[in-house]
N, CA, C and O atoms as a GROMACS GRO file, in nm:
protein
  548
    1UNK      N    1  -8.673 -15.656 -15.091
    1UNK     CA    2  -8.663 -15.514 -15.116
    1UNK      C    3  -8.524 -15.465 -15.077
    1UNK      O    4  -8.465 -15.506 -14.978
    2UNK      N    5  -8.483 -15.386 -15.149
    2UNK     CA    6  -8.363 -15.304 -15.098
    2UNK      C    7  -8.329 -15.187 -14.989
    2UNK      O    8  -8.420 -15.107 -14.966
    3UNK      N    9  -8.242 -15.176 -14.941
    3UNK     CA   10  -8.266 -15.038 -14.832
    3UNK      C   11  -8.254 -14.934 -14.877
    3UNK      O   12  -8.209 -14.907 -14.988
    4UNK      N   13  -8.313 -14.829 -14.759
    4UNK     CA   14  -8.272 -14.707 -14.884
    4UNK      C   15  -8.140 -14.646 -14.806
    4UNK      O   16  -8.071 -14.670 -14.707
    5UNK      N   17  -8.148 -14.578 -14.884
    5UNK     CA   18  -7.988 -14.464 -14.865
    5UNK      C   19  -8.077 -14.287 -14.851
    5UNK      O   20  -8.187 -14.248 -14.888
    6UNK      N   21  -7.978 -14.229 -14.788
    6UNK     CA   22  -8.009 -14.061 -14.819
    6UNK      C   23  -7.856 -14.035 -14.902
    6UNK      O   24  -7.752 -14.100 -14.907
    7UNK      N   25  -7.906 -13.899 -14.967
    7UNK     CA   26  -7.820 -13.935 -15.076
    7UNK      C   27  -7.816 -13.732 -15.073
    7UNK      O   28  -7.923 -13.675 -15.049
    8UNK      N   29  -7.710 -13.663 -15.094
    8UNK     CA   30  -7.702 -13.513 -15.076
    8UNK      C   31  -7.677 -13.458 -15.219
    8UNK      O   32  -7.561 -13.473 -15.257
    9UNK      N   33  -7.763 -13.398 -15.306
    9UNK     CA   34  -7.718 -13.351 -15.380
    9UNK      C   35  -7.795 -13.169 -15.427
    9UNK      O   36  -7.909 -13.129 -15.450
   10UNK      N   37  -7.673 -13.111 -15.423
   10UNK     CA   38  -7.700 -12.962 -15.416
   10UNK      C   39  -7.793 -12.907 -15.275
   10UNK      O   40  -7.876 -12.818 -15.255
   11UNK      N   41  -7.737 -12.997 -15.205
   11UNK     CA   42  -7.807 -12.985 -15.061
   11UNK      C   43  -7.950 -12.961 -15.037
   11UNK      O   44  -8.007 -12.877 -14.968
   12UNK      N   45  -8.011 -13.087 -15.135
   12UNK     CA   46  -8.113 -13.161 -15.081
   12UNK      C   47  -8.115 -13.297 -15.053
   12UNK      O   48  -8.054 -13.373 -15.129
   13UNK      N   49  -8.172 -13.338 -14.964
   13UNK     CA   50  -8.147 -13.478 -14.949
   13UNK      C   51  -8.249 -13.558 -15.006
   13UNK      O   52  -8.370 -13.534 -15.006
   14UNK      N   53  -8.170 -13.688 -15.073
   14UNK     CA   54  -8.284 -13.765 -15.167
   14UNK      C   55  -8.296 -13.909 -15.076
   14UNK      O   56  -8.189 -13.943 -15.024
   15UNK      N   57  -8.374 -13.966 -15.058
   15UNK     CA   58  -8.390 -14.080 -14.955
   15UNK      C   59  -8.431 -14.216 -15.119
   15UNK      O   60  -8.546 -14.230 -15.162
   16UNK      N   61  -8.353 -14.266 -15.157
   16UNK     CA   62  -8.334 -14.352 -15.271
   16UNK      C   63  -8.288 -14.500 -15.178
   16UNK      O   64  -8.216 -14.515 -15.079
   17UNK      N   65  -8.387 -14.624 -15.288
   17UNK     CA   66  -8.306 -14.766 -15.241
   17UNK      C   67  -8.175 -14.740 -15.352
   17UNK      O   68  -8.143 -14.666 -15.445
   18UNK      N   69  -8.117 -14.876 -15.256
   18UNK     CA   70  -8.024 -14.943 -15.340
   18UNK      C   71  -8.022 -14.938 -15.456
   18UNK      O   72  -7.924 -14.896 -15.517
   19UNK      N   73  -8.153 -14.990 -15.526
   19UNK     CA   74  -8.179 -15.004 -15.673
   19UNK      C   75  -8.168 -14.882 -15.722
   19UNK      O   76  -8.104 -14.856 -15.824
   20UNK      N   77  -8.239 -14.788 -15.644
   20UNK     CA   78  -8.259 -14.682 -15.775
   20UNK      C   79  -8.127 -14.591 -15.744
   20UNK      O   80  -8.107 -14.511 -15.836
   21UNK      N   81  -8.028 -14.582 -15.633
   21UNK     CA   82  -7.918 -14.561 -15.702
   21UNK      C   83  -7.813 -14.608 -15.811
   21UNK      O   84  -7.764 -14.551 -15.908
   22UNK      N   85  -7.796 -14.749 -15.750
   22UNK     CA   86  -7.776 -14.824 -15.853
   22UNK      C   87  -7.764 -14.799 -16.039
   22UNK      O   88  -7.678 -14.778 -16.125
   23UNK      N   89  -7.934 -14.820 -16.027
   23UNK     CA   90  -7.983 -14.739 -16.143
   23UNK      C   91  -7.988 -14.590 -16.208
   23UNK      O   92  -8.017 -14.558 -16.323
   24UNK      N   93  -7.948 -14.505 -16.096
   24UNK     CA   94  -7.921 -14.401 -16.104
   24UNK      C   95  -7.742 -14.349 -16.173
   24UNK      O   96  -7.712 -14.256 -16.248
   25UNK      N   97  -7.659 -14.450 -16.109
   25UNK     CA   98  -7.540 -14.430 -16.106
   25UNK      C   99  -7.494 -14.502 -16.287
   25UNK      O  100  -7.393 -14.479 -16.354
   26UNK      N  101  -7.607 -14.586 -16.318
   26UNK     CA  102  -7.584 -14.655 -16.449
   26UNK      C  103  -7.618 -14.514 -16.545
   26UNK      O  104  -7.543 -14.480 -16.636
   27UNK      N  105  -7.739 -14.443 -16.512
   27UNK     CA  106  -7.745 -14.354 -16.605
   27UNK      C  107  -7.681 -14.221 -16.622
   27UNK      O  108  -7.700 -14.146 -16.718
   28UNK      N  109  -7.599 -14.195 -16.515
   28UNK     CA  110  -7.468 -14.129 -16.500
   28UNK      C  111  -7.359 -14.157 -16.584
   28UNK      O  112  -7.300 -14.077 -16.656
   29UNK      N  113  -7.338 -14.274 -16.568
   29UNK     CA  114  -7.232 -14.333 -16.617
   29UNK      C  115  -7.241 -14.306 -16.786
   29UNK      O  116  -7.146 -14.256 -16.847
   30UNK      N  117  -7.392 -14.355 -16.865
   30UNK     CA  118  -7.407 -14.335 -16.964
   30UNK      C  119  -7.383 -14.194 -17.040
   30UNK      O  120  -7.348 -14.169 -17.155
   31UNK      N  121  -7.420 -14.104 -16.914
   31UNK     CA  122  -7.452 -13.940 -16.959
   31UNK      C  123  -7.276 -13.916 -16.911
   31UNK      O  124  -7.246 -13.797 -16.915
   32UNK      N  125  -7.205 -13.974 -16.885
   32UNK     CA  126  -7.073 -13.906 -16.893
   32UNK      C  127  -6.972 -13.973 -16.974
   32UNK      O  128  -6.866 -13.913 -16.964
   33UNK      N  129  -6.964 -14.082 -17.057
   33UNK     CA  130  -6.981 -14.138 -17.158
   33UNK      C  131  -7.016 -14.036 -17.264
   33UNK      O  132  -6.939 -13.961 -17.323
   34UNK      N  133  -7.172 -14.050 -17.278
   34UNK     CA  134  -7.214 -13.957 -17.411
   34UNK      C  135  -7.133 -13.811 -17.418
   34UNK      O  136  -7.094 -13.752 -17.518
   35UNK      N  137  -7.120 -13.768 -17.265
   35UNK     CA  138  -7.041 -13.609 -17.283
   35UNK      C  139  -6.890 -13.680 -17.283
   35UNK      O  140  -6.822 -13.588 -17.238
   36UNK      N  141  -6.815 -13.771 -17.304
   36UNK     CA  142  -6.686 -13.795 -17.333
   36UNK      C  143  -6.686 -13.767 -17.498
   36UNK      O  144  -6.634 -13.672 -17.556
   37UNK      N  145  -6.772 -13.898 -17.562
   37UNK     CA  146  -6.811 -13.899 -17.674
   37UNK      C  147  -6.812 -13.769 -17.760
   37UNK      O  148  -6.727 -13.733 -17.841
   38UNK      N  149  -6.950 -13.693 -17.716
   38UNK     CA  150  -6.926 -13.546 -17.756
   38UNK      C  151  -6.816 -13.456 -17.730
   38UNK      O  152  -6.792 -13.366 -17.811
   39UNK      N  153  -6.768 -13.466 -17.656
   39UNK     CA  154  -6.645 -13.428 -17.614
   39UNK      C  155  -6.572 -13.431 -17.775
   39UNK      O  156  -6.582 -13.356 -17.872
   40UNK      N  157  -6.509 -13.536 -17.752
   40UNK     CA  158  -6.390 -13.594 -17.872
   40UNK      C  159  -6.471 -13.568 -18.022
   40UNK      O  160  -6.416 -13.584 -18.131
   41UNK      N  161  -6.597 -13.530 -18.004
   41UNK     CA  162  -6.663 -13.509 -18.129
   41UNK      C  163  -6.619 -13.316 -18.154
   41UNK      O  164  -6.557 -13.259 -18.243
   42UNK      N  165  -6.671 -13.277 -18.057
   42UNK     CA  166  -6.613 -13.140 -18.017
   42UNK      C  167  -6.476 -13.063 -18.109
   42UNK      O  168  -6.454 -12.980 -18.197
   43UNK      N  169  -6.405 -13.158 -18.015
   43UNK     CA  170  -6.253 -13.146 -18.073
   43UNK      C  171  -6.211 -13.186 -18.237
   43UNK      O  172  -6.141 -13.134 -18.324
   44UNK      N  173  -6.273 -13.274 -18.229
   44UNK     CA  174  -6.261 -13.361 -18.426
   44UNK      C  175  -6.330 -13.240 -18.488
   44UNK      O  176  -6.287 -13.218 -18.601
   45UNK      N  177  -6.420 -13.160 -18.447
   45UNK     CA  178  -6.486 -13.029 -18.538
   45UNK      C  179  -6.407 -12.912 -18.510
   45UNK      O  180  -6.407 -12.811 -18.581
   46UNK      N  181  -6.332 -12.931 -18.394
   46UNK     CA  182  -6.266 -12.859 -18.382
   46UNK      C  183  -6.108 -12.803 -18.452
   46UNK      O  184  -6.061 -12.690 -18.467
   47UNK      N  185  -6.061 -12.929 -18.480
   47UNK     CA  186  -5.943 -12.977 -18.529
   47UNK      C  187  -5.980 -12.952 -18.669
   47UNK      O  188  -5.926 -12.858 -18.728
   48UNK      N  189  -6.069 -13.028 -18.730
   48UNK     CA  190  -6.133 -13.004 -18.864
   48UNK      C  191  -6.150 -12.850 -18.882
   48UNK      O  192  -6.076 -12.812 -18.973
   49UNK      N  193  -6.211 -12.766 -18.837
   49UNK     CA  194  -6.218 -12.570 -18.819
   49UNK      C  195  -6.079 -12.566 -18.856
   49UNK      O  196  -6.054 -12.538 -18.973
   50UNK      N  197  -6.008 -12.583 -18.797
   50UNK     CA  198  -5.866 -12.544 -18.789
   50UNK      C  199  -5.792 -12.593 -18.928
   50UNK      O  200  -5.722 -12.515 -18.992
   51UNK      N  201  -5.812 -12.722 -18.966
   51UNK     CA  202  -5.762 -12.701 -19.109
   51UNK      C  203  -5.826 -12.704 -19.220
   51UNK      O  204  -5.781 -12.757 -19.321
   52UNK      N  205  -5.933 -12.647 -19.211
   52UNK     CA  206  -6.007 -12.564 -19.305
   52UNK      C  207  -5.979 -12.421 -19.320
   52UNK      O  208  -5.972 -12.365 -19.429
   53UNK      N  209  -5.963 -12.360 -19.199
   53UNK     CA  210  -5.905 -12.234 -19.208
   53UNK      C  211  -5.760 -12.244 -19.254
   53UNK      O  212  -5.723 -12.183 -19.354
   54UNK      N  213  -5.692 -12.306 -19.196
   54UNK     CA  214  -5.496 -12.320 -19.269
   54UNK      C  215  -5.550 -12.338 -19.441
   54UNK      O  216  -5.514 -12.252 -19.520
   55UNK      N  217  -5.620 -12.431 -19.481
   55UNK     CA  218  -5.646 -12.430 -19.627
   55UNK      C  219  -5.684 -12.335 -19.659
   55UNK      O  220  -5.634 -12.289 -19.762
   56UNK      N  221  -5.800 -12.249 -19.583
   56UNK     CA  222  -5.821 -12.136 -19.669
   56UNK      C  223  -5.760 -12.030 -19.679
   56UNK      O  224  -5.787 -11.950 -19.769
   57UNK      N  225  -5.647 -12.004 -19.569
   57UNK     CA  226  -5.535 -11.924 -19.569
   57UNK      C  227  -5.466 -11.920 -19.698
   57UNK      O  228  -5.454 -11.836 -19.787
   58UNK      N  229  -5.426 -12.036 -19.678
   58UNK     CA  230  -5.307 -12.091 -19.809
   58UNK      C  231  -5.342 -12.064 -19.922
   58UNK      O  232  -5.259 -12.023 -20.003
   59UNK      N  233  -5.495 -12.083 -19.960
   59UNK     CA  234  -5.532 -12.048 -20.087
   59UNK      C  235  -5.559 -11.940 -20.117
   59UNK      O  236  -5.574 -11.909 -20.235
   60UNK      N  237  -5.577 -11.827 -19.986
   60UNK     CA  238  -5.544 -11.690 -20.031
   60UNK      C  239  -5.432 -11.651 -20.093
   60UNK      O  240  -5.419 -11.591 -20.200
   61UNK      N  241  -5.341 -11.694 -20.008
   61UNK     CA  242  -5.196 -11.646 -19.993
   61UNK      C  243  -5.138 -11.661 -20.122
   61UNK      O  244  -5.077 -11.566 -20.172
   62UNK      N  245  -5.152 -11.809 -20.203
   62UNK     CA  246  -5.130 -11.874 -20.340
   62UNK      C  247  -5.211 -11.757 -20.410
   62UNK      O  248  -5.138 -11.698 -20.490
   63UNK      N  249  -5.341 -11.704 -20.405
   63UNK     CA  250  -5.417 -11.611 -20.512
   63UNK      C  251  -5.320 -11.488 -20.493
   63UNK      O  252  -5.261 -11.461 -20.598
   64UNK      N  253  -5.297 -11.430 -20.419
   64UNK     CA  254  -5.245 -11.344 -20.360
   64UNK      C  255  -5.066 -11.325 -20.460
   64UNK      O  256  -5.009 -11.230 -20.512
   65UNK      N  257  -5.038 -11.462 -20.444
   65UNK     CA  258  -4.904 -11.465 -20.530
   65UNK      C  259  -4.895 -11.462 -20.666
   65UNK      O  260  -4.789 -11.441 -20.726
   66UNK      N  261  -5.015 -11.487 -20.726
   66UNK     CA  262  -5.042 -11.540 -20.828
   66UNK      C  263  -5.023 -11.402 -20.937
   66UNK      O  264  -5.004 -11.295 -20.879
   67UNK      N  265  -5.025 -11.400 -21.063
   67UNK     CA  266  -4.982 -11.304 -21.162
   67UNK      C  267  -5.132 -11.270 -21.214
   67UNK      O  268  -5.218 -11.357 -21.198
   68UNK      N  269  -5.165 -11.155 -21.273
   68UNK     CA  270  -5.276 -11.106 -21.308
   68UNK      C  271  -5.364 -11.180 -21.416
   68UNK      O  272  -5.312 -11.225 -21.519
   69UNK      N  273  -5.502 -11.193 -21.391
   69UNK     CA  274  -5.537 -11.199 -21.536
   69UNK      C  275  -5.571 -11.156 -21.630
   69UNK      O  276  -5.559 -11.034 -21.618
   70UNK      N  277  -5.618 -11.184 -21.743
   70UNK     CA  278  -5.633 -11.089 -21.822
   70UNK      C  279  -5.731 -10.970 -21.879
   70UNK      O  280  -5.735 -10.892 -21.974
   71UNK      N  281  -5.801 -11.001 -21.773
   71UNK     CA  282  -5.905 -10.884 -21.725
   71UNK      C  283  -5.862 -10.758 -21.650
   71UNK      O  284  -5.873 -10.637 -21.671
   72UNK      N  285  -5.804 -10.842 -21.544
   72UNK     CA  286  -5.658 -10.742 -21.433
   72UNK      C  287  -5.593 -10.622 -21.539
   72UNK      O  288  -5.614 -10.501 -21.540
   73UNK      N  289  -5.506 -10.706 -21.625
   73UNK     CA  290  -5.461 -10.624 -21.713
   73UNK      C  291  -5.506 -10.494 -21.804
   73UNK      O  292  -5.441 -10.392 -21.828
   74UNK      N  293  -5.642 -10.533 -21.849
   74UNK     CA  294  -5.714 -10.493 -21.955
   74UNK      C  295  -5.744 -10.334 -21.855
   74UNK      O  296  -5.766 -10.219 -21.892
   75UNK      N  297  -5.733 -10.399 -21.711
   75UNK     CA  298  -5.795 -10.302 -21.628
   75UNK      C  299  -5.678 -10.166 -21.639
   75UNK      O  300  -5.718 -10.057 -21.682
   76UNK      N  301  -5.555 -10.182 -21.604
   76UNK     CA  302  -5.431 -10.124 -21.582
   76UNK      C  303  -5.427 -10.073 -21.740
   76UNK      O  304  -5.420  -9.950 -21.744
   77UNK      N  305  -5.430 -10.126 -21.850
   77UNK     CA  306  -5.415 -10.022 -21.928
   77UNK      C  307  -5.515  -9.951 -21.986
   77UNK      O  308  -5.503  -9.855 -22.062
   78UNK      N  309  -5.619 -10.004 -21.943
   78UNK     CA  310  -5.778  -9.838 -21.944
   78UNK      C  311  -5.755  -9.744 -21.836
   78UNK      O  312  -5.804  -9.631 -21.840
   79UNK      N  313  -5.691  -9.780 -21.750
   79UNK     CA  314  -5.608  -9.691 -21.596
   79UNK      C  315  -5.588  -9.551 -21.683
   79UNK      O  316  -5.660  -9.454 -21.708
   80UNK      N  317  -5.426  -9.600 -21.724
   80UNK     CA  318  -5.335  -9.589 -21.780
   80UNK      C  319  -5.411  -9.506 -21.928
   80UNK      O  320  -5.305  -9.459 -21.970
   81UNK      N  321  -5.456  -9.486 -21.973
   81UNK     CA  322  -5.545  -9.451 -22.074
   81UNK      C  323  -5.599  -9.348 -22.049
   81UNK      O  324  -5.594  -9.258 -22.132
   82UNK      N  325  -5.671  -9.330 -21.922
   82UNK     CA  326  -5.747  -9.253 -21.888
   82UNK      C  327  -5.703  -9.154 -21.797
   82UNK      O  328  -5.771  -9.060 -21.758
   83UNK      N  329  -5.558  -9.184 -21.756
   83UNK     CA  330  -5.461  -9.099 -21.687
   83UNK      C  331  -5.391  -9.012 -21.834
   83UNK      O  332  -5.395  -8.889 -21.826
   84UNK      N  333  -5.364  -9.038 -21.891
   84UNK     CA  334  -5.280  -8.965 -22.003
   84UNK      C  335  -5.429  -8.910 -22.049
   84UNK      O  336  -5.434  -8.795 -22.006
   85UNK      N  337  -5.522  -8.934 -22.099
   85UNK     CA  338  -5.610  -8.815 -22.130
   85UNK      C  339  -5.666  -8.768 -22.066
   85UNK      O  340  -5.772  -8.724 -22.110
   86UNK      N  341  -5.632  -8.742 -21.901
   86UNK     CA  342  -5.655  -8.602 -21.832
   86UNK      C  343  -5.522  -8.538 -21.798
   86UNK      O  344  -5.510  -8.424 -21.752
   87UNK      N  345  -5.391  -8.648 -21.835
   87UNK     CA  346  -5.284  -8.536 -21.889
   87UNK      C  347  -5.285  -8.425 -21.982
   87UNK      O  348  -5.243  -8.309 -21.978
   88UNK      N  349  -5.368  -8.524 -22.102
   88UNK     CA  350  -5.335  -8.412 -22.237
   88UNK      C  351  -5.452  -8.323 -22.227
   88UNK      O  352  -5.447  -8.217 -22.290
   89UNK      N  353  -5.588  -8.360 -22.133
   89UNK     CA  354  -5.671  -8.258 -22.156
   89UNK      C  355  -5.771  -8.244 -22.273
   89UNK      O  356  -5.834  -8.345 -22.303
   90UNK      N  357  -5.799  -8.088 -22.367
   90UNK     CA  358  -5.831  -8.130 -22.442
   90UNK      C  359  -5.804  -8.172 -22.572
   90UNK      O  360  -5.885  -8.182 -22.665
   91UNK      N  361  -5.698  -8.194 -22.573
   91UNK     CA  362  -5.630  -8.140 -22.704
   91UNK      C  363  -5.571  -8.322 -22.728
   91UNK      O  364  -5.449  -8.340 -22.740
   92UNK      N  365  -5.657  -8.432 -22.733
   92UNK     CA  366  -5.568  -8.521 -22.741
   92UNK      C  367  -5.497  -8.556 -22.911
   92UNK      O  368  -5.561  -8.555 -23.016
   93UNK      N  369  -5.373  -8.580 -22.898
   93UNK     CA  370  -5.285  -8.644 -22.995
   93UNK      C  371  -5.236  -8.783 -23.015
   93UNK      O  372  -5.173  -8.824 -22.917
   94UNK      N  373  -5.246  -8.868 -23.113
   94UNK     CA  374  -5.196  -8.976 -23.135
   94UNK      C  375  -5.061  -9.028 -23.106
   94UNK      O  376  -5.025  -9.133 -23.053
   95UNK      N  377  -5.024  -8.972 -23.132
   95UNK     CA  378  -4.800  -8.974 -23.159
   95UNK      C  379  -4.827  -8.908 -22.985
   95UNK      O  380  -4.757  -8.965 -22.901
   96UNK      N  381  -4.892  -8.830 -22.948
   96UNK     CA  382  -4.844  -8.815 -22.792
   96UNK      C  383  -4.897  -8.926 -22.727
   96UNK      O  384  -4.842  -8.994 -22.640
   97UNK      N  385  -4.983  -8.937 -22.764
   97UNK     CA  386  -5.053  -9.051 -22.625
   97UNK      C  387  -4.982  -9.183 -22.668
   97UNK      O  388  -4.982  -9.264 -22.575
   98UNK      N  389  -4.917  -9.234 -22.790
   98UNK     CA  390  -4.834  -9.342 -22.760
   98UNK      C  391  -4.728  -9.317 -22.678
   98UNK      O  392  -4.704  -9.393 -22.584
   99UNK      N  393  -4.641  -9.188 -22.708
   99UNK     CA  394  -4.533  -9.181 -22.673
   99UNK      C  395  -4.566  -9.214 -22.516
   99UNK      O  396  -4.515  -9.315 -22.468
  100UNK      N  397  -4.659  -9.126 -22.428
  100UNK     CA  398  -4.647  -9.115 -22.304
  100UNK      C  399  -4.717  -9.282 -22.252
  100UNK      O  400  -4.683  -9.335 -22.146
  101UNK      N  401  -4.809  -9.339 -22.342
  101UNK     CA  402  -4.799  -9.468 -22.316
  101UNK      C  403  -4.681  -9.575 -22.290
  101UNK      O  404  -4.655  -9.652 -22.198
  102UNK      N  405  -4.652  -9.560 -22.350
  102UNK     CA  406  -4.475  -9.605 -22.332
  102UNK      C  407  -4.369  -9.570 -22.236
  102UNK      O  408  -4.260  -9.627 -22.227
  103UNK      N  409  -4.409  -9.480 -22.171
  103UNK     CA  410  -4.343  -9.393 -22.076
  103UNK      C  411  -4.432  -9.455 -21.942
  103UNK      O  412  -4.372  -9.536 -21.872
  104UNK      N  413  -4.510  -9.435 -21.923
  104UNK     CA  414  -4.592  -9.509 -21.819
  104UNK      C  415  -4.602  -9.661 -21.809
  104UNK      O  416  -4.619  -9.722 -21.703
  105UNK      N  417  -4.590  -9.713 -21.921
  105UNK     CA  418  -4.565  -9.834 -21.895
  105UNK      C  419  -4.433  -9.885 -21.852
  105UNK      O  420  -4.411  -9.974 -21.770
  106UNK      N  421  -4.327  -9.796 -21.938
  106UNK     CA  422  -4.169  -9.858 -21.874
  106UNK      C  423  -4.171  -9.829 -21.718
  106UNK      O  424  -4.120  -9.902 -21.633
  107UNK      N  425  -4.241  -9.709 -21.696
  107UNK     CA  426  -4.234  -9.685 -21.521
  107UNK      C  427  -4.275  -9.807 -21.428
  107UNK      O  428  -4.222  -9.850 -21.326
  108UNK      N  429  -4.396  -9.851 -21.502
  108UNK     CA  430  -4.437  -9.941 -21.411
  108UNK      C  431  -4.357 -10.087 -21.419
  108UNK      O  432  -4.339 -10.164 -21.325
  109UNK      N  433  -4.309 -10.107 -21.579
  109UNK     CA  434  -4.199 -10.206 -21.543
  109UNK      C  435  -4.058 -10.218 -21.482
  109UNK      O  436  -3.976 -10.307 -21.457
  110UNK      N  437  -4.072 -10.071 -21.469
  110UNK     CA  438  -3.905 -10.086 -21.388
  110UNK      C  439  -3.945 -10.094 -21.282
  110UNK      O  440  -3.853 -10.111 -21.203
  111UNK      N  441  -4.044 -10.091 -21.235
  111UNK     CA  442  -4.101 -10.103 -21.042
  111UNK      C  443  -4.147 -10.253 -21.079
  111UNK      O  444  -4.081 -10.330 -21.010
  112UNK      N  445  -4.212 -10.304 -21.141
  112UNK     CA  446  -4.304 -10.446 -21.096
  112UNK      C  447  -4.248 -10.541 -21.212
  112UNK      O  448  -4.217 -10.658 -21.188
  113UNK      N  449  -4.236 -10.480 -21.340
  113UNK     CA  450  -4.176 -10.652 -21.451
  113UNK      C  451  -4.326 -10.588 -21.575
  113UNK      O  452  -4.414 -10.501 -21.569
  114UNK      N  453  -4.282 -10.694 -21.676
  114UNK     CA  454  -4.363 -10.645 -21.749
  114UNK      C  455  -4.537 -10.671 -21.667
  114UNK      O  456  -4.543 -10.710 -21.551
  115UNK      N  457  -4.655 -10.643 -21.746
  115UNK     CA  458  -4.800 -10.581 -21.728
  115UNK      C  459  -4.844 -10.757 -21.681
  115UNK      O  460  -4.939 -10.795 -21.612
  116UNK      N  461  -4.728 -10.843 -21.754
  116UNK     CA  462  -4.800 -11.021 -21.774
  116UNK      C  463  -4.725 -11.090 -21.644
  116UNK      O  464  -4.746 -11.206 -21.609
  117UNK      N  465  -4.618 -10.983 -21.568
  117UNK     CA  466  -4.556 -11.060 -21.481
  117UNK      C  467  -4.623 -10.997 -21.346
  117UNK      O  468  -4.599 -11.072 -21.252
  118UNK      N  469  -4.683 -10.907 -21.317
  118UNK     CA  470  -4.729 -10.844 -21.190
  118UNK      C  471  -4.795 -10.945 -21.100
  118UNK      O  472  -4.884 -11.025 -21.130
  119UNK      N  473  -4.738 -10.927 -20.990
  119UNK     CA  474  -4.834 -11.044 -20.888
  119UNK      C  475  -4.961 -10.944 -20.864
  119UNK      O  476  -4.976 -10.834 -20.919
  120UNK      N  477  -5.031 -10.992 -20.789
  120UNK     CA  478  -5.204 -10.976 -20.808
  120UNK      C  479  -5.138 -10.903 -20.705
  120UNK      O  480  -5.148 -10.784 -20.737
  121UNK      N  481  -5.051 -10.917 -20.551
  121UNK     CA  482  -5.078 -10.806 -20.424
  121UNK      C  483  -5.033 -10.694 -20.500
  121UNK      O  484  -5.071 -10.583 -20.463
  122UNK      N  485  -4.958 -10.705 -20.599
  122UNK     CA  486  -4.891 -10.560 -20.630
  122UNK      C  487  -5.005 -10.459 -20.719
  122UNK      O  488  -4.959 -10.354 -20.762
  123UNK      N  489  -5.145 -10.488 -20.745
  123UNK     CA  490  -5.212 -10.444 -20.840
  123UNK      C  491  -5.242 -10.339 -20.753
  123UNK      O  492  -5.165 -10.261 -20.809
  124UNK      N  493  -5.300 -10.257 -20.646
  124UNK     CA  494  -5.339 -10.161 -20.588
  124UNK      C  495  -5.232 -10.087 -20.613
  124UNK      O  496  -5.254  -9.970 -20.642
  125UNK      N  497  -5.088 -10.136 -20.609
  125UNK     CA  498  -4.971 -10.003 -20.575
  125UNK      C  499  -4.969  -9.966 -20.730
  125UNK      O  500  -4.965  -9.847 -20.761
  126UNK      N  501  -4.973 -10.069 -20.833
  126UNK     CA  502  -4.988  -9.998 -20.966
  126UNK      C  503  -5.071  -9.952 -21.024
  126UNK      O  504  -5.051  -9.896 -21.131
  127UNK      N  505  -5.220  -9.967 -20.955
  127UNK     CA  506  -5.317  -9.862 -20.971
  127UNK      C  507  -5.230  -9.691 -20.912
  127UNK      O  508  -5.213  -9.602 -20.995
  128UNK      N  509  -5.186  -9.674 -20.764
  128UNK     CA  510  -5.172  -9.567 -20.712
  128UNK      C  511  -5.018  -9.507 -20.761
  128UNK      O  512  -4.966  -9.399 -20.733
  129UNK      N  513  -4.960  -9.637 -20.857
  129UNK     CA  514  -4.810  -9.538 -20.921
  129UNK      C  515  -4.883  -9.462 -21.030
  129UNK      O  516  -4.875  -9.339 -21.041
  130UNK      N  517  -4.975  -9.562 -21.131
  130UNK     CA  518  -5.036  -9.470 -21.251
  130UNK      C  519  -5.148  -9.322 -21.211
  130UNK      O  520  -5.179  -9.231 -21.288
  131UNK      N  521  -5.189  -9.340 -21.074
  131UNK     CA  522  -5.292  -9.225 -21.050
  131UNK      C  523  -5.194  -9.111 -21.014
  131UNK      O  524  -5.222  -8.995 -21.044
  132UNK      N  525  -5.039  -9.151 -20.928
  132UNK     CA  526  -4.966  -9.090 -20.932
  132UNK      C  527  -4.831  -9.039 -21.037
  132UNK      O  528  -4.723  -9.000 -20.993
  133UNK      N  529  -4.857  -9.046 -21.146
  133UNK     CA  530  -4.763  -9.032 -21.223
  133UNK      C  531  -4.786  -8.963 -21.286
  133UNK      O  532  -4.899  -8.935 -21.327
  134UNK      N  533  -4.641  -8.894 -21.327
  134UNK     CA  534  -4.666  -8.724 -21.394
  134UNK      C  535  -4.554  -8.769 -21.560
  134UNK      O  536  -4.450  -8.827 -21.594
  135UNK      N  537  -4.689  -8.679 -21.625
  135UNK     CA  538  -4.541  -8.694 -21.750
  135UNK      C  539  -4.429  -8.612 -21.768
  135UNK      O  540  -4.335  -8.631 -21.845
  136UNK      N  541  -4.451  -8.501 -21.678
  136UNK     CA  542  -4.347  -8.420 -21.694
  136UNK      C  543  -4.173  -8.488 -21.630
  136UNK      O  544  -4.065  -8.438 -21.659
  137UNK      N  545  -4.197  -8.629 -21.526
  137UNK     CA  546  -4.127  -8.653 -21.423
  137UNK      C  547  -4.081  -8.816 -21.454
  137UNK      O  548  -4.010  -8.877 -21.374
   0.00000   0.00000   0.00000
């Protein structure tokens, strides 16, 4: 038989043989091991989080740069459409509403490029140049 030991933990005392510290200290060993293990598993999900988010950054940032499509567009000149006929009110005219079409559109290309070159961040400010734009000006 083995002797025993007293043994202090969280200040109780455990009166254990040899063996079953022994045995005790093996399954320690295992359980700090497995939390190393998890550990480095931890971090690998952790590390992994991290460039999943940088990717999904980037692929904002790329949408973000990117030029309108053609829905975008379709959108800006029903805007644009619907701003000049609460210019003209009720009285709309053909020969006017091109003309001032043309006029609103050069505005917005001398600020952004033509309607096919606009980057996508710039689409809110050319919503708020056409909500702001006067034909008199």
């Amino acid at each position: 038989m083995y002797p025993e030991i007293k043994v202090m933990i969280d200040g109780h005392e455990l009166n254990r043989s040899v063996e079953a510290a022994m045995f005790g200290e093996n399954v320690m060993t295992l359980m700090f091991a497995q939390a190393d293990e998890s550990s480095k598993e931890k971090n690998q999900m952790d590390a992994f989080g991290e460039a999943m988010q940088a990717i999904k950054n980037t692929i904002e940032k790329s949408a973000d740069d990117r030029v309108l499509n053609p829905e975008e567009i379709c959108e800006i000149t029903n805007h644009i459409k619907r701003r000049i006929a609460r210019c003209l009110g009720k009285k709309p005219n053909k020969p006017t509403e091109a003309m001032l079409l043309a006029r609103v559109v050069k505005t917005i290309e001398d600020e952004y490029g033509t309607l096919n070159k606009i980057r996508r961040e710039d689409l809110a400010d050319v919503h708020e140049l056409i909500d702001c734009w006067n034909p008199e000006g």
